[in-house]
C-alpha positions in Angstrom: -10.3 9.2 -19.5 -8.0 6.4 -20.1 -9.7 2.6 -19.5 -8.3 1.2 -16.2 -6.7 -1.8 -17.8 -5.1 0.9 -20.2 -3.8 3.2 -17.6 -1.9 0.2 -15.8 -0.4 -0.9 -19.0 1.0 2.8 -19.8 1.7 3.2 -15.8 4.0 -0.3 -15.8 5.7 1.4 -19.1 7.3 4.2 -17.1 10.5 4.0 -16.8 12.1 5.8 -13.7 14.5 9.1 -14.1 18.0 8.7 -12.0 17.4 11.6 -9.4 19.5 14.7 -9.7 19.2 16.7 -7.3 19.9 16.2 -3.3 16.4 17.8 -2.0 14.0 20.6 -2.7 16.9 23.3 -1.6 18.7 23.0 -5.0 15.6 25.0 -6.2 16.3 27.7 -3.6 13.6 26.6 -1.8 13.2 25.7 2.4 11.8 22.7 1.7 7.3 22.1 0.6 5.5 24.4 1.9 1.4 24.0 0.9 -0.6 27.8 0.6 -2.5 28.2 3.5 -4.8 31.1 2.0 -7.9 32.4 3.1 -9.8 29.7 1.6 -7.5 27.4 2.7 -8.0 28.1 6.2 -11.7 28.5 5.7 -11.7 24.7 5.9 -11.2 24.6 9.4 -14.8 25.3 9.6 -15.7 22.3 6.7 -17.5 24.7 4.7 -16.6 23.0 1.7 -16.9 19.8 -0.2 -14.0 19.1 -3.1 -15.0 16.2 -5.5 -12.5 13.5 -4.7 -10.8 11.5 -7.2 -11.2 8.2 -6.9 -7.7 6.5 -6.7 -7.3 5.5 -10.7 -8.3 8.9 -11.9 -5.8 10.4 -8.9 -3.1 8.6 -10.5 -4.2 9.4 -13.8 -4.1 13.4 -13.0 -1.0 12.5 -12.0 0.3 10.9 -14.7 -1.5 13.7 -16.4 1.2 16.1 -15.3 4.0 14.1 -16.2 3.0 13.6 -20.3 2.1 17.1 -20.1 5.0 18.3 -18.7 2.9 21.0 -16.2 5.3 23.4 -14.7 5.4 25.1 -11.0 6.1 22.5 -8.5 9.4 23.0 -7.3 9.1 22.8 -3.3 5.1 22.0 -3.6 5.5 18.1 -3.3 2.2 18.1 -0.7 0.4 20.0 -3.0 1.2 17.9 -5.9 0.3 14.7 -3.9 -3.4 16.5 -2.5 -3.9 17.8 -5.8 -3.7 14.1 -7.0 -6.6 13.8 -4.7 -8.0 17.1 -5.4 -8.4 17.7 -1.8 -8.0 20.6 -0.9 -5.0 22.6 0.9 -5.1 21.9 4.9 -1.9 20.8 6.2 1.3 22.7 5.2 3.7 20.4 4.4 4.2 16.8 3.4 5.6 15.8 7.1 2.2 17.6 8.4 0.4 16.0 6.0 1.5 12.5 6.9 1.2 13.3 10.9 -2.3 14.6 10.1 -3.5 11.2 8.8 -3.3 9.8 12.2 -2.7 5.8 12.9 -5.7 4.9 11.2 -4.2 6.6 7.8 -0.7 5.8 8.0 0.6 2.1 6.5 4.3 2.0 7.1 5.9 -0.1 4.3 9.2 -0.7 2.3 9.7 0.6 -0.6 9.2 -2.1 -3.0 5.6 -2.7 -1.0 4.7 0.6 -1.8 1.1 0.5 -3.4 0.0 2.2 -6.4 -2.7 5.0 -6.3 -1.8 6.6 -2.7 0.7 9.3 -1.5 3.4 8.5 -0.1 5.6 10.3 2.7 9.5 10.8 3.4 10.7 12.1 6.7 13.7 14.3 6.0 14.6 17.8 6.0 12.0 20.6 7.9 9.0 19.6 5.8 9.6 16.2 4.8 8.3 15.2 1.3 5.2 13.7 -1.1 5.1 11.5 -4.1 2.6 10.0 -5.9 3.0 6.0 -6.1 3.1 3.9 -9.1 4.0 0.9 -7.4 7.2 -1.4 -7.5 9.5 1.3 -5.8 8.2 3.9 -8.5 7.0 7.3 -8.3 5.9 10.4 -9.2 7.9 13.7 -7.3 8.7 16.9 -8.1 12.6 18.4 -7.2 14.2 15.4 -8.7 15.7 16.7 -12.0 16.9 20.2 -10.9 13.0 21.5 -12.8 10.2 22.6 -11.6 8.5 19.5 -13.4 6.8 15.7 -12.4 9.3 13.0 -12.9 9.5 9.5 -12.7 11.4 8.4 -9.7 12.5 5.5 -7.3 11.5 6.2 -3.9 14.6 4.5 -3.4 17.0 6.9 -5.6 15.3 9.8 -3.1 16.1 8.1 -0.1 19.8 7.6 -1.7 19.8 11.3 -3.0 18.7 13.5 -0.8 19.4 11.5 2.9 15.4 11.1 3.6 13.9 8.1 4.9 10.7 7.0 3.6 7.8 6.1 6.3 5.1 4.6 4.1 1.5 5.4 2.7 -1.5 7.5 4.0 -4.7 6.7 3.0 -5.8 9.7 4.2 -5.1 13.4 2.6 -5.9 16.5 4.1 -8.4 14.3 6.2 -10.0 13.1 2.4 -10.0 9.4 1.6 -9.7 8.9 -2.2 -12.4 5.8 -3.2 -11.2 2.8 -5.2 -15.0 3.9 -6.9 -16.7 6.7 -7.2 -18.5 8.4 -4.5 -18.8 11.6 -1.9 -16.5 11.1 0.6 -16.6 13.4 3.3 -13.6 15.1 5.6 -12.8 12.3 8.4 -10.3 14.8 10.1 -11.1 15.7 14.5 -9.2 18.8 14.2 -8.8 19.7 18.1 -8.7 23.8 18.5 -4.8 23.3 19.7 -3.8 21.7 16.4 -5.6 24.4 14.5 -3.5 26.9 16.5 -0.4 25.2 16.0 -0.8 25.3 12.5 -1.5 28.7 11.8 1.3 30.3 13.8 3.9 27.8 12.6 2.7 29.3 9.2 3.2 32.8 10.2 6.1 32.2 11.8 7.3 31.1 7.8 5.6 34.0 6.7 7.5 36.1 8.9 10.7 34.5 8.3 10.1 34.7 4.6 9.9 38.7 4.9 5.6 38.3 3.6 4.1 39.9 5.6 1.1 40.3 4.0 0.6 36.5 4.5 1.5 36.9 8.3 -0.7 39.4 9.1 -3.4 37.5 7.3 -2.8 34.3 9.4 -2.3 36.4 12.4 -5.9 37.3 11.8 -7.7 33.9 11.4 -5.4 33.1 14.8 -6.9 36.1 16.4 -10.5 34.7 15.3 -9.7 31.2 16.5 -8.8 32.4 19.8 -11.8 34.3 20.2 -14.3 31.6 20.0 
């Protein structure tokens, strides 16, 4: 792992890519959508407990990604952001993500204020969008270069690009806090049984829309359990 003194200096060194595209439908995509498997949904009964990163190493992974140039994430900004984290999948998109975090997790702030080791969260579109902050109006996204690779970007050059507006930061991901040290954080999500529901059928209502319906019938299911408690 790269010394924290270390990691800033290579961090400041980035230099941001102009963005190219004008959202995540130059993909082909709807917009970020997050899986919301069977084990996915398992955690709306907390049966698990992910090993959090603390906020260095998240930004490190996520730097990680960039040098390596790691494939896949066209349309998956929310799971690029909570895989930063490495908390695992809960809400299904980056707009869901950052309503999820509540007041307490939400810090609304301008661009250039943007903080370094957090998420942070456009409005825009059906699903909004996630980057990864560097700090000084820098970031890590996905969908900026027309690839399905991490890029250096201004949050700035998105909100010019693609029409979105960013909100701010969430210290909060998928109801996971990453530490500044290292420690065992657990889940600080209140998940009421109506949001639960709302989630799952507005992701088999995708599902549906999307022609998989393998998936729906699979979400239909856990909705079906959820009712009946």
């Amino acid at each position: 792992m790269t010394k924290p003194d270390e990691l800033d200096d290579e961090l400041d060194q980035l230099e941001p890519e102009a963005v190219t595209t004008k959202g995540p439908k130059d993909a082909g995509l709807d917009g970020d959508q997050d899986e919301l498997d069977d084990q996915a949904l398992s955690l709306f009964a907390k049966t698990t407990q992910p090993q959090i990163r603390t906020r260095k190493a998240a930004t490190e992974w996520g730097r990680d990604q960039l040098t390596s140039k790691s494939t896949g994430w066209s349309g998956l900004c929310w799971k690029f952001a909570r895989s930063c984290v490495n908390a695992p999948a809960l809400a299904p998109s980056a707009i869901a993500g950052w309503h999820m975090a509540g007041p307490e997790g939400q810090h609304r702030c301008k661009p250039d204020a943007a903080p370094r080791g957090y998420a942070g969260l456009f409005s825009g579109g059906e699903f909004g969008h996630a980057v990864w902050l560097l700090g000084g109006d820098r970031c890590l996204s996905n969908d900026t270069r027309g690839d399905t690779q991490i890029h250096v970007a201004t949050i700035t050059g998105i909100e010019k690009a693609w029409g979105y507006k960013f909100l701010g930061y969430v210290t909060k991901v998928n109801g996971y806090d990453a530490p500044v040290v290292a420690k065992a954080p657990r889940p600080s999500w209140r998940l009421s049984r109506k949001w639960k529901l709302a989630q799952l059928r507005a992701a088999r209502d995708q599902a549906r829309s999307s022609g998989n319906l393998v998936r729906a019938k699979r979400l239909q299911r856990w909705i079906n359990q959820l009712v009946e408690r």
